[in-house]
KOLMI-343827 format. One record per residue: x, y, z of N, C-alpha, C in turn; residue number from 0; residue in one letter. Coordinates in nm, 4 decimals, m for minus. Layout:
residues N
> n.x,n.y,n.z,ca.x,ca.y,ca.z,c.x,c.y,c.z,resi,resn
> X,Y,Z,X,Y,Z,X,Y,Z,NUM,A $
...
end
This chain:
residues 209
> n.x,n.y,n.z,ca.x,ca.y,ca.z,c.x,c.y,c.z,resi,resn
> m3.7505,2.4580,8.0173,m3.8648,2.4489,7.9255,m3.8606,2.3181,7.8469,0,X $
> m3.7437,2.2815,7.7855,m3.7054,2.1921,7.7040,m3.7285,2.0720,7.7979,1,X $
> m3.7145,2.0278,7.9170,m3.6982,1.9244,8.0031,m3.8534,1.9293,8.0338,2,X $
> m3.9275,2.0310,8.0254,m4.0967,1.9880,8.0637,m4.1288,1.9537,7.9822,3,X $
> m4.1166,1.9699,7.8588,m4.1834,1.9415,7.6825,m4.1410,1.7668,7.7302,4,X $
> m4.0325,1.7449,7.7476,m3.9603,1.6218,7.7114,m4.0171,1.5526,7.8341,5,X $
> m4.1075,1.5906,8.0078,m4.1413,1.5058,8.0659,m4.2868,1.4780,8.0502,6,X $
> m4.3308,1.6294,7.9713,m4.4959,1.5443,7.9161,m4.4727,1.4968,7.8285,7,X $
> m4.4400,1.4968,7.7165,m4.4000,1.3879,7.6245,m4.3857,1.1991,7.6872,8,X $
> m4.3005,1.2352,7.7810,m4.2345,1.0763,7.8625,m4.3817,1.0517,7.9129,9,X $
> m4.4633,1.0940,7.9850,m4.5847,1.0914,8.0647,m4.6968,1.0406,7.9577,10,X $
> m4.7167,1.1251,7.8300,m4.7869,1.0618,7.7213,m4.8066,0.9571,7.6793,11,X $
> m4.6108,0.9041,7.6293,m4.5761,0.7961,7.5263,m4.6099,0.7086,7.6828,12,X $
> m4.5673,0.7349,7.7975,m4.5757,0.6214,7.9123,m4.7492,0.5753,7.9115,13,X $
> m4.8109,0.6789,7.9344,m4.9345,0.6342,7.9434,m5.0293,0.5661,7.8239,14,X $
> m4.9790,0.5805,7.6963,m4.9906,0.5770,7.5783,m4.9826,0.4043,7.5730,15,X $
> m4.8696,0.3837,7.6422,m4.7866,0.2484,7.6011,m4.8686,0.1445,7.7282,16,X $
> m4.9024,0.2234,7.8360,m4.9806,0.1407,7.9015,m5.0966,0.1149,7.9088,17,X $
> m5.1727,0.2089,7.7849,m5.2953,0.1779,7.7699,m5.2953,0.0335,7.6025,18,X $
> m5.2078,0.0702,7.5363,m5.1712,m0.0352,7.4384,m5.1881,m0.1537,7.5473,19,X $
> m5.0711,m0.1716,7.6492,m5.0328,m0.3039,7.7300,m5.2149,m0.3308,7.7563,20,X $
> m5.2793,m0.2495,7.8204,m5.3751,m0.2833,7.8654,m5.5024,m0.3607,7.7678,21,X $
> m5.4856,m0.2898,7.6745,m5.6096,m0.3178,7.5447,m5.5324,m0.4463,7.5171,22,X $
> m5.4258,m0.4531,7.4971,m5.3853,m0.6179,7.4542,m5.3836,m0.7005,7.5299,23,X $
> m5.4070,m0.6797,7.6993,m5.4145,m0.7893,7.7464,m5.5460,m0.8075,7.7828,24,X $
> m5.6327,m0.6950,7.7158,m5.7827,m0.7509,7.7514,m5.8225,m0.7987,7.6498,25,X $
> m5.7511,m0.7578,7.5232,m5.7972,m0.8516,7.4382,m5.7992,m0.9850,7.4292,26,X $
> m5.6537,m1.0447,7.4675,m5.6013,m1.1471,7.4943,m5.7077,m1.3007,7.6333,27,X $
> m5.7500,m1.2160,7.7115,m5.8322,m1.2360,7.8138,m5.9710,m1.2467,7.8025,28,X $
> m6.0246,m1.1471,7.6503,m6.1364,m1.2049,7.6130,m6.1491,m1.2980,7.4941,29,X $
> m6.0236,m1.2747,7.4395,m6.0028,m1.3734,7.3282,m6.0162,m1.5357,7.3876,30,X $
> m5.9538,m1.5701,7.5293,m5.9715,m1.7053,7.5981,m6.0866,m1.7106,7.6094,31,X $
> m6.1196,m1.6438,7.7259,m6.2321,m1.6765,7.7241,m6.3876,m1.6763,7.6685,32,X $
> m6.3747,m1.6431,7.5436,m6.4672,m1.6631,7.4271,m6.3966,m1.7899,7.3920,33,X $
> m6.2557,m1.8845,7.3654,m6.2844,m1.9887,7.3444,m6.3227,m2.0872,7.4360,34,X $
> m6.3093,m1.9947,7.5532,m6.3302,m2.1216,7.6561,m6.4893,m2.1739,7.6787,35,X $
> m6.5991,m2.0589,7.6209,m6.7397,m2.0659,7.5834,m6.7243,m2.1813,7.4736,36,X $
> m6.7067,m2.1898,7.3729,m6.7045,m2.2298,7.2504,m6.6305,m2.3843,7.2843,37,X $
> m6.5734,m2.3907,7.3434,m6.4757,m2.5069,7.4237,m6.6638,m2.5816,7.4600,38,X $
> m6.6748,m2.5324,7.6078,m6.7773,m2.6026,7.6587,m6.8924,m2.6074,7.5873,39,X $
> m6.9194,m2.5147,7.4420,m7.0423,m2.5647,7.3492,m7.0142,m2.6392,7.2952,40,X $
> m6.9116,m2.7206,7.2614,m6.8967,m2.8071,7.1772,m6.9423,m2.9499,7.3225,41,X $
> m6.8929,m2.9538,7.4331,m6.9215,m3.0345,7.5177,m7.0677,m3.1065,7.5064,42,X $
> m7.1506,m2.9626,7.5068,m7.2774,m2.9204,7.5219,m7.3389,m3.0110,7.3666,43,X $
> m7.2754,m2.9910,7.2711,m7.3372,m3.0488,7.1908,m7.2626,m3.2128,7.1742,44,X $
> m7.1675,m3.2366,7.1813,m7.1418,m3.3771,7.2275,m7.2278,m3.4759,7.2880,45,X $
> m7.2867,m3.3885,7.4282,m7.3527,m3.5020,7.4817,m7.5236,m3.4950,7.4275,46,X $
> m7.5550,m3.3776,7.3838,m7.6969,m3.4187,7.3230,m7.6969,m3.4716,7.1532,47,X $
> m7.5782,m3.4938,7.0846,m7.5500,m3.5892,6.9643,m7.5312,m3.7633,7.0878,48,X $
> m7.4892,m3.7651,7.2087,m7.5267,m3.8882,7.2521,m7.6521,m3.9253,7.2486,49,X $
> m7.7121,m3.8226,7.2887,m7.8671,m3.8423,7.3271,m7.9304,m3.9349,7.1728,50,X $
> m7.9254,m3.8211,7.0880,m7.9347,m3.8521,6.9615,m7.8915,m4.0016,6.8719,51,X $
> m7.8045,m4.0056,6.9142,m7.7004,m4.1577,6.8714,m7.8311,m4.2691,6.9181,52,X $
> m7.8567,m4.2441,7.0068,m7.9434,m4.3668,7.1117,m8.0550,m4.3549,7.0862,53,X $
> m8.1202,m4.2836,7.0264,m8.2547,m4.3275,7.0049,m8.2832,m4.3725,6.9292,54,X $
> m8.2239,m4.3968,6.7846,m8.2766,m4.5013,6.7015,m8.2915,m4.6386,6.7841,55,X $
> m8.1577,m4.6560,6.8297,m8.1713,m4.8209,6.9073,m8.3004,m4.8240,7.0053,56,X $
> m8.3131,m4.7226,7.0863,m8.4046,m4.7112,7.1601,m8.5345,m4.7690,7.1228,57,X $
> m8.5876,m4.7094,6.9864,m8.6874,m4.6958,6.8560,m8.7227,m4.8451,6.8316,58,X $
> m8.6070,m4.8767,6.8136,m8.5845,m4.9979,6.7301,m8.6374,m5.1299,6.8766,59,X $
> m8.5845,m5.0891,6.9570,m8.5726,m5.2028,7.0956,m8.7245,m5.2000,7.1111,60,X $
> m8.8047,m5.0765,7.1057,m8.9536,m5.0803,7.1456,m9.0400,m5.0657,7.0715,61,X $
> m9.0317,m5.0879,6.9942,m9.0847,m5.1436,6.8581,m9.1325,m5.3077,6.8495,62,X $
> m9.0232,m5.3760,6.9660,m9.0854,m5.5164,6.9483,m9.1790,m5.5302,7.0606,63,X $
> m9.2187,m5.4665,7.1067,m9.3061,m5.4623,7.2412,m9.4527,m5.4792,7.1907,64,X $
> m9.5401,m5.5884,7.1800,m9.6600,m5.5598,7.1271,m9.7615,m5.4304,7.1715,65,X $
> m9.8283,m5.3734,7.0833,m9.9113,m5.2531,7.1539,m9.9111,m5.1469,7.1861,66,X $
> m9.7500,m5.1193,7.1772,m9.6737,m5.0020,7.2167,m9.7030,m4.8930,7.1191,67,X $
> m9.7269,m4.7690,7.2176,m9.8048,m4.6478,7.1962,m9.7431,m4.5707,7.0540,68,X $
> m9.8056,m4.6245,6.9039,m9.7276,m4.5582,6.8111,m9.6834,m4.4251,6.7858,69,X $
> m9.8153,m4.3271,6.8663,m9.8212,m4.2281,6.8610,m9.6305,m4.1145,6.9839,70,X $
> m9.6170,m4.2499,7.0449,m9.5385,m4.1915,7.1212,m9.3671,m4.1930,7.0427,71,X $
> m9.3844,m4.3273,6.9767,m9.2105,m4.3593,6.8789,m9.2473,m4.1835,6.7562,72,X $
> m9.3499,m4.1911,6.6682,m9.3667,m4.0951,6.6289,m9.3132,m3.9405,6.6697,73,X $
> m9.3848,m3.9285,6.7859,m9.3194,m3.8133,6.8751,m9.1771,m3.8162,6.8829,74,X $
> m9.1253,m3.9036,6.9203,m8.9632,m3.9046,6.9494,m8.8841,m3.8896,6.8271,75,X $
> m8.9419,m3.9743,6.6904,m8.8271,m3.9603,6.5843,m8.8766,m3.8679,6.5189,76,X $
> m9.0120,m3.7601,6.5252,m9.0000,m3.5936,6.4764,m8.9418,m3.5283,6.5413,77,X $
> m8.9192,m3.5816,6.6807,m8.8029,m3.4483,6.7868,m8.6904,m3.4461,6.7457,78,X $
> m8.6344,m3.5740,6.7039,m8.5114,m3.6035,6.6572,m8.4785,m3.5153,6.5418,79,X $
> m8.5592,m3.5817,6.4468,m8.5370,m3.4947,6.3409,m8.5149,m3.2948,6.2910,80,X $
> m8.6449,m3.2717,6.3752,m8.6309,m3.1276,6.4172,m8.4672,m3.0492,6.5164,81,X $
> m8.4714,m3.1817,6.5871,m8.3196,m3.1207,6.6690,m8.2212,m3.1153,6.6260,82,X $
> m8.2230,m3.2036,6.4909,m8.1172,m3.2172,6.3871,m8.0823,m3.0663,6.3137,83,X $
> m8.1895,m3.0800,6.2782,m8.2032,m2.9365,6.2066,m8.1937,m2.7895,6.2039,84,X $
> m8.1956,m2.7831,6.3542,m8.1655,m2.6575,6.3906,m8.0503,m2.5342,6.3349,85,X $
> m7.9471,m2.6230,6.2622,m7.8516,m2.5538,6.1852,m7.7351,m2.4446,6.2826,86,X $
> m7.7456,m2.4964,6.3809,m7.6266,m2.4419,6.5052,m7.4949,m2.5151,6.4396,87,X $
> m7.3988,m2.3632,6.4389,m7.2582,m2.4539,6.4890,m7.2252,m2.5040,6.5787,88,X $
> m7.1427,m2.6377,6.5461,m7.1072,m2.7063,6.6591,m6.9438,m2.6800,6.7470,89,X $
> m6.9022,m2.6180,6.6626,m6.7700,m2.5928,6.7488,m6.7498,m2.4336,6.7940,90,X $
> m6.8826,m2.3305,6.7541,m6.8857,m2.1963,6.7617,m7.0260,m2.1835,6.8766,91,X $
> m6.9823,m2.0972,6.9827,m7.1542,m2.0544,7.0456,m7.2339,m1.9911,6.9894,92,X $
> m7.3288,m1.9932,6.9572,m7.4324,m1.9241,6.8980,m7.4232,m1.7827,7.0281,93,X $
> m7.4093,m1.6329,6.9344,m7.4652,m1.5082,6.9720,m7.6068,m1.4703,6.9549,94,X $
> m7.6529,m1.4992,6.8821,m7.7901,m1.4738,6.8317,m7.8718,m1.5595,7.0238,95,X $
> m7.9075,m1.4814,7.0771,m8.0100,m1.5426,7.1943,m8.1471,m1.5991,7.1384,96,X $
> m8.2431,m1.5712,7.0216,m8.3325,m1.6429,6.9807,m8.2934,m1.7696,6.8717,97,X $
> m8.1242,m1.7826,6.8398,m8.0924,m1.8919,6.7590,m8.0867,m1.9930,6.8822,98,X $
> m8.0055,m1.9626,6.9904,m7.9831,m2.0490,7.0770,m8.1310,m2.0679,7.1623,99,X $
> m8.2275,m2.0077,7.1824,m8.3310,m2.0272,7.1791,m8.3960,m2.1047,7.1533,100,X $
> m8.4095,m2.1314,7.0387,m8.4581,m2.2216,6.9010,m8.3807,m2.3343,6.9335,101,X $
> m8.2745,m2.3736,6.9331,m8.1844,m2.4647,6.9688,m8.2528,m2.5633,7.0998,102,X $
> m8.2299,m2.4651,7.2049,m8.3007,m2.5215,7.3362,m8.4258,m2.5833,7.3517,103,X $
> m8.5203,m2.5169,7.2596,m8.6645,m2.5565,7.2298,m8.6601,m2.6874,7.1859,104,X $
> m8.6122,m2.7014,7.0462,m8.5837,m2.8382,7.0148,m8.4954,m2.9389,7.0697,105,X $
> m8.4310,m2.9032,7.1003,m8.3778,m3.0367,7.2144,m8.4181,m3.0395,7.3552,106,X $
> m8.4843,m2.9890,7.4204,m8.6233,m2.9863,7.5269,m8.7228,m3.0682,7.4907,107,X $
> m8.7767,m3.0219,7.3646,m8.8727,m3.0976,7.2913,m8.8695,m3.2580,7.2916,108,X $
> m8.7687,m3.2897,7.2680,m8.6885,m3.4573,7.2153,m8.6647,m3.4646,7.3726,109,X $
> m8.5974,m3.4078,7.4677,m8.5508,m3.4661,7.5922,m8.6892,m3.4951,7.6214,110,X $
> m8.8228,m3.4422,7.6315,m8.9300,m3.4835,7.6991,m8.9709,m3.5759,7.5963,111,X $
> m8.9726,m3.6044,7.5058,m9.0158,m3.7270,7.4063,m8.9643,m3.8409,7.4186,112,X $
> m8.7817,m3.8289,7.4730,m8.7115,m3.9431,7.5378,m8.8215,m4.0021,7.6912,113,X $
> m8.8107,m3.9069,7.7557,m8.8640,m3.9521,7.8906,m9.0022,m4.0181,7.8629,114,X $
> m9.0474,m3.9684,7.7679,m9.2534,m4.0004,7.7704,m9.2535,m4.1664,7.7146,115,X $
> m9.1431,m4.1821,7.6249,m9.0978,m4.3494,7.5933,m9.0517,m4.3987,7.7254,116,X $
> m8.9527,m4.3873,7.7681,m8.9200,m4.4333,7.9113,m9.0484,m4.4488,8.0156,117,X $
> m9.1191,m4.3497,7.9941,m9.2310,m4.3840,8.1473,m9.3373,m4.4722,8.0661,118,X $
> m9.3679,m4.4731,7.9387,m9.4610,m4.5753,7.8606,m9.3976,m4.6818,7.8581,119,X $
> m9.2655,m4.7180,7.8563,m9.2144,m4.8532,7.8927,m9.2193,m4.9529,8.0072,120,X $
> m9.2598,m4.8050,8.0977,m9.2866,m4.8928,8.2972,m9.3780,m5.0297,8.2231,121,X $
> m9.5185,m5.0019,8.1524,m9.6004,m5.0444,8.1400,m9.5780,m5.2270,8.0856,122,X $
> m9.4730,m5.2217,8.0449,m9.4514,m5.2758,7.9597,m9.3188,m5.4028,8.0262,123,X $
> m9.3248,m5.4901,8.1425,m9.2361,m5.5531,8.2105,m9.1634,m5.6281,8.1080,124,X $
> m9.2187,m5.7074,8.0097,m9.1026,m5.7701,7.8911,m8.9741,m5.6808,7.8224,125,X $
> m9.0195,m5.5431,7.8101,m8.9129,m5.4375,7.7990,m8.7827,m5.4560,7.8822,126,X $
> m8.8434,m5.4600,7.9957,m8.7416,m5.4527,8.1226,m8.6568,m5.6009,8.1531,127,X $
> m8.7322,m5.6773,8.0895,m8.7152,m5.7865,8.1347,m8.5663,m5.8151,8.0060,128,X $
> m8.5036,m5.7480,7.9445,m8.4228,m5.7492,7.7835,m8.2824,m5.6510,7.8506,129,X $
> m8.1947,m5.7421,7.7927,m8.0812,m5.6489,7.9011,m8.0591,m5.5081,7.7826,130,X $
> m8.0553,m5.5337,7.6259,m8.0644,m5.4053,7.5772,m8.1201,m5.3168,7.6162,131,X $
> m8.2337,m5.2924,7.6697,m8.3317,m5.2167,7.6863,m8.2890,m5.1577,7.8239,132,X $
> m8.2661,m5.2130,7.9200,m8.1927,m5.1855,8.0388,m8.0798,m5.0808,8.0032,133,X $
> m7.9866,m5.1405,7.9340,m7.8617,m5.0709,7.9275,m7.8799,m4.9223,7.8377,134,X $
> m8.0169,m4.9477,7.7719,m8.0366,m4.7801,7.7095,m8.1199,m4.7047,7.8100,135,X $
> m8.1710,m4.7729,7.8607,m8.2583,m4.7103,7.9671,m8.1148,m4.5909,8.0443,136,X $
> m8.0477,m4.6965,8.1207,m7.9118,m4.6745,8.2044,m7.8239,m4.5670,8.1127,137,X $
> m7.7810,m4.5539,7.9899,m7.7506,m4.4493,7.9287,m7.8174,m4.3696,7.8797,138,X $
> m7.9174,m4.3056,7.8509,m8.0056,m4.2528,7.8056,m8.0267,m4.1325,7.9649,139,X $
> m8.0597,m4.1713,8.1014,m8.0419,m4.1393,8.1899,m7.9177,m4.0552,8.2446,140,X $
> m7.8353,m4.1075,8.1972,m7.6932,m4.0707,8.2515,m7.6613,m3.9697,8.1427,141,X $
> m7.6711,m3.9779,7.9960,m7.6458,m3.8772,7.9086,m7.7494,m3.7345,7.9458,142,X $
> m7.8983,m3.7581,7.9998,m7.9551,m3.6515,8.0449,m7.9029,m3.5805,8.1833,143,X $
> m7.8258,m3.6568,8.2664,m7.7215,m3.5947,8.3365,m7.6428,m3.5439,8.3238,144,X $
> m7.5710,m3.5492,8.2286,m7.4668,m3.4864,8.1744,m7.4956,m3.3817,8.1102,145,X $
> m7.6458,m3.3781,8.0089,m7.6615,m3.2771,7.9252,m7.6605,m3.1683,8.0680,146,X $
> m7.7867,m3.1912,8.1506,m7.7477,m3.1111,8.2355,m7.5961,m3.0450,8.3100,147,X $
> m7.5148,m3.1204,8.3519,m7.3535,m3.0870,8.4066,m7.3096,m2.9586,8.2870,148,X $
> m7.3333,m3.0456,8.1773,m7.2421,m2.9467,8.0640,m7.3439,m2.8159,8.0372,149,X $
> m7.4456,m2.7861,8.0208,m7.5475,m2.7160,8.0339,m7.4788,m2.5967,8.1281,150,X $
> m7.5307,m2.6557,8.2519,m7.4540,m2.5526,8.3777,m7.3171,m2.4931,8.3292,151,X $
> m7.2399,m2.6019,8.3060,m7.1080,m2.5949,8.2692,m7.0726,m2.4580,8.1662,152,X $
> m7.1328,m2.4604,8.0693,m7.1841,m2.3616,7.9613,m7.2275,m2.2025,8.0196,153,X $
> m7.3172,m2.2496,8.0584,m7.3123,m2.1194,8.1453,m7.2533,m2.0201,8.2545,154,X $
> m7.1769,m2.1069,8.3319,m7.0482,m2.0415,8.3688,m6.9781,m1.9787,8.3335,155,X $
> m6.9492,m2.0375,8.2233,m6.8325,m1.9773,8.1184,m6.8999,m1.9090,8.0258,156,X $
> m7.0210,m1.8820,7.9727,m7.0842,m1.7300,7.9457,m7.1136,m1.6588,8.0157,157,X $
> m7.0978,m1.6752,8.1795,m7.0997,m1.5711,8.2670,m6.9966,m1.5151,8.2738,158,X $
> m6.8590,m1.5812,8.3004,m6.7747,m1.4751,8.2722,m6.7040,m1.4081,8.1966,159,X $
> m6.7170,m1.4896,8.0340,m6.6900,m1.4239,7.9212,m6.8089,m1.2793,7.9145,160,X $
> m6.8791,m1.2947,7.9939,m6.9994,m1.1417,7.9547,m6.9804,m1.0646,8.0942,161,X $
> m6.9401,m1.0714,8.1974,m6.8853,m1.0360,8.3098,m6.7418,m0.9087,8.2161,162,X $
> m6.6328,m1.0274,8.2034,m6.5110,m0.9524,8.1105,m6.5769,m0.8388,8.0329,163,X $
> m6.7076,m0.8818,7.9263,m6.7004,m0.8098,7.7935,m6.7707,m0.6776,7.8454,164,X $
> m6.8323,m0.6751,7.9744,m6.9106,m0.5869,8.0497,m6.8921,m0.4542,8.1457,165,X $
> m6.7028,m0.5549,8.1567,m6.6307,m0.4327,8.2959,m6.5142,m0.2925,8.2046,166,X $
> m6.5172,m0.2725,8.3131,m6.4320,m0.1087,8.2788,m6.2645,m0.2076,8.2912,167,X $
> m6.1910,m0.1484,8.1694,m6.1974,m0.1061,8.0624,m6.2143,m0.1420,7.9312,168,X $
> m6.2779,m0.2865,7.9224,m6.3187,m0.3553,7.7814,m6.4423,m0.3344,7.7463,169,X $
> m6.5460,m0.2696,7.8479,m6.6819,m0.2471,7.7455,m6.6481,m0.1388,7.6816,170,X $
> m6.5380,m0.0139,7.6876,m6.4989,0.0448,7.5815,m6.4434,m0.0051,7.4548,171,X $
> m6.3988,m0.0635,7.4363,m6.3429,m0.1698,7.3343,m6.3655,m0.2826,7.2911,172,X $
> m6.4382,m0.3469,7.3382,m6.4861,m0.5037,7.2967,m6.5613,m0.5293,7.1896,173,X $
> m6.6909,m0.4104,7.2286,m6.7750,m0.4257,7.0955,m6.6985,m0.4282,6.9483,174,X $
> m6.6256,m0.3072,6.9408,m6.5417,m0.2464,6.8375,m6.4756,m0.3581,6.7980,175,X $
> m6.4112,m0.4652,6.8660,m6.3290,m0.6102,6.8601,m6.3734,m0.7314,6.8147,176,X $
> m6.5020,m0.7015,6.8441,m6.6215,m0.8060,6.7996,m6.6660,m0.9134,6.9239,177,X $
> m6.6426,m0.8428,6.9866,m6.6439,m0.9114,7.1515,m6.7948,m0.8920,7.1902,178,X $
> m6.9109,m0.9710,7.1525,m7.0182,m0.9373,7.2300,m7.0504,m1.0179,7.3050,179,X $
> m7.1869,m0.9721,7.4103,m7.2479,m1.0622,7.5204,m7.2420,m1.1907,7.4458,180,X $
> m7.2744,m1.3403,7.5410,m7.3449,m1.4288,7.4624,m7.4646,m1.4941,7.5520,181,X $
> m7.5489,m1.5278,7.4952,m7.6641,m1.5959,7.5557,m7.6607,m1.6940,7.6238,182,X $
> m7.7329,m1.7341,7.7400,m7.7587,m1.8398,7.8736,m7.8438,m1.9062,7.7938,183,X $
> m7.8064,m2.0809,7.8383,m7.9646,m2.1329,7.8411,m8.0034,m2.0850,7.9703,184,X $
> m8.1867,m2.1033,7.9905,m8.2410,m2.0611,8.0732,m8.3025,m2.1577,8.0962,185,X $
> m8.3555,m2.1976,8.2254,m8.4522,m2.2721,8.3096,m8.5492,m2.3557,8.1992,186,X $
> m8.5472,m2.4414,8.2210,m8.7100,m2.5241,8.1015,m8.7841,m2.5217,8.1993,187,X $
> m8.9146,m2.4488,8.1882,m9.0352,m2.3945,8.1981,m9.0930,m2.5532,8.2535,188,X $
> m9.0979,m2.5606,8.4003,m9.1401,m2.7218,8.4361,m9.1068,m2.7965,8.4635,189,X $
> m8.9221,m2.7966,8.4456,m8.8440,m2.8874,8.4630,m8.7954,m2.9492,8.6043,190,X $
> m8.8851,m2.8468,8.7246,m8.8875,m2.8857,8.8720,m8.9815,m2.9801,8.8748,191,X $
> m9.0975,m3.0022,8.8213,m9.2356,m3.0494,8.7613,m9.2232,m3.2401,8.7458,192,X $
> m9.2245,m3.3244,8.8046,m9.2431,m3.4430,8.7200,m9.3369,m3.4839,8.6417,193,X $
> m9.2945,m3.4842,8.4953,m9.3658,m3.5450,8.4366,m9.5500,m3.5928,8.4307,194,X $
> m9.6436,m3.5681,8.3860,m9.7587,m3.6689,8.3884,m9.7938,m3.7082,8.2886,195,X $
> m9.7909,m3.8354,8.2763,m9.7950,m3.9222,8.1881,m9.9270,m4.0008,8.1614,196,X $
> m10.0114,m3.9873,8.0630,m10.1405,m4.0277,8.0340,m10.1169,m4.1555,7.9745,197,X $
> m10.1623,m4.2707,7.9830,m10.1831,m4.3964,7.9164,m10.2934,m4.3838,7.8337,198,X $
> m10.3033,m4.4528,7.6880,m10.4024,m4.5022,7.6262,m10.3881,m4.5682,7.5622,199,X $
> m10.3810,m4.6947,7.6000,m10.3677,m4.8308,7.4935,m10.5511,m4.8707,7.4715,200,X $
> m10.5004,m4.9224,7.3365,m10.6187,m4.9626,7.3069,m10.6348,m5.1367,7.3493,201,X $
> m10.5177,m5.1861,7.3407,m10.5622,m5.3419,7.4477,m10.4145,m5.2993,7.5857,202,X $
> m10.4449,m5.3918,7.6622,m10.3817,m5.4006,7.7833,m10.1967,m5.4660,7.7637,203,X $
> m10.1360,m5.3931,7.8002,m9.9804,m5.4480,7.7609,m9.9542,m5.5996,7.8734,204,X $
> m10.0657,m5.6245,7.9417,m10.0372,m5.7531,8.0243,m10.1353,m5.8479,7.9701,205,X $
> m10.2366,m5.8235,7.8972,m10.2956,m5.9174,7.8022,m10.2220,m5.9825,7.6581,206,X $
> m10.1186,m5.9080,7.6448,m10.0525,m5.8888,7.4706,m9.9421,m6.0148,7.5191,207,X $
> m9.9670,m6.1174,7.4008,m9.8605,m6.1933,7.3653,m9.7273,m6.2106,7.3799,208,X $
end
């Protein structure tokens, strides 16, 4: 009798102790990889503070262009400003899916305000003809590559931090841990789409001084 008490007991504390082992190493496993999200948001915001860095010069470079579309520098340094503002942490992922939302909107916003200066510059061969202007052109390009890489990048790694927070046996426990889903960017609405770009100068950029 005494030896069955004492092997459910052993069977208990055993199973007891391997469900501890287990909860701590899923904790441990979502604890990474929630920083490893937070890792690649900070990436994520790195390269669109590049973006950011460059457009004043940008501003500034086409600005000496006679004629050049005011209405379009306008556009770009309210995107700026608005993308500033968004009030995201930068070394934490946003949980909130309509903060990061909001986030995406405004720096979508400014990425197409970058490009609409760039294709109003075709117009404009003295632009091109300025090696500054070249070399922001050439980074400005390459940082929207990247936003993209790290973008993707980002989302990987909220796929499987929400994969983890989702499977048997941590969606019993995660919430309780503070372990929740976190939000994807999603597709920009167009972004297969090139661009169309309307001209309206009021004199001709090959007549201008």
């Amino acid at each position: 009798m005494k030896k069955g008490i004492l092997g459910c007991l052993g069977a208990i504390v055993l199973f007891v102790l391997i469900l501890i082992f287990s909860i701590i190493g899923g904790y441990n496993r979502l604890t990474r990889l929630s920083q490893g999200v937070d890792s690649q948001w900070a990436q994520v915001q790195n390269v669109y503070q590049r973006r950011m860095d460059l457009i004043p010069n940008l501003v500034q470079t086409v600005q000496g262009a006679a004629n050049f579309e005011k209405s379009t520098l306008e556009e770009v340094t309210k995107a700026r400003a608005a993308a500033e503002s968004t009030g995201v942490d930068a070394n934490a992922a946003p949980s909130d899916p309509a903060k990061l939302a909001q986030f995406q909107q405004a720096q979508d916003r400014l990425g197409a305000a970058v490009t609409r200066v760039l294709a109003v510059a075709e117009n404009y061969p003295q632009l091109h003809a300025t090696e500054n202007f070249a070399e922001l052109q050439a980074q400005l390009e390459g940082t929207e590559n990247r936003i993209a890489v790290e973008r993707g990048r980002f989302n990987d790694a909220v796929q499987q931090y929400n994969t983890s927070v989702k499977s048997f046996p941590a969606v019993l426990y995660a919430g309780a841990m503070g372990f929740q889903p976190k939000p994807y960017f999603t597709a920009t609405a167009g972004a297969a789409t090139p661009p169309q770009v309307q001209f309206n100068f009021n004199n001709s950029p090959s007549t201008a001084p």
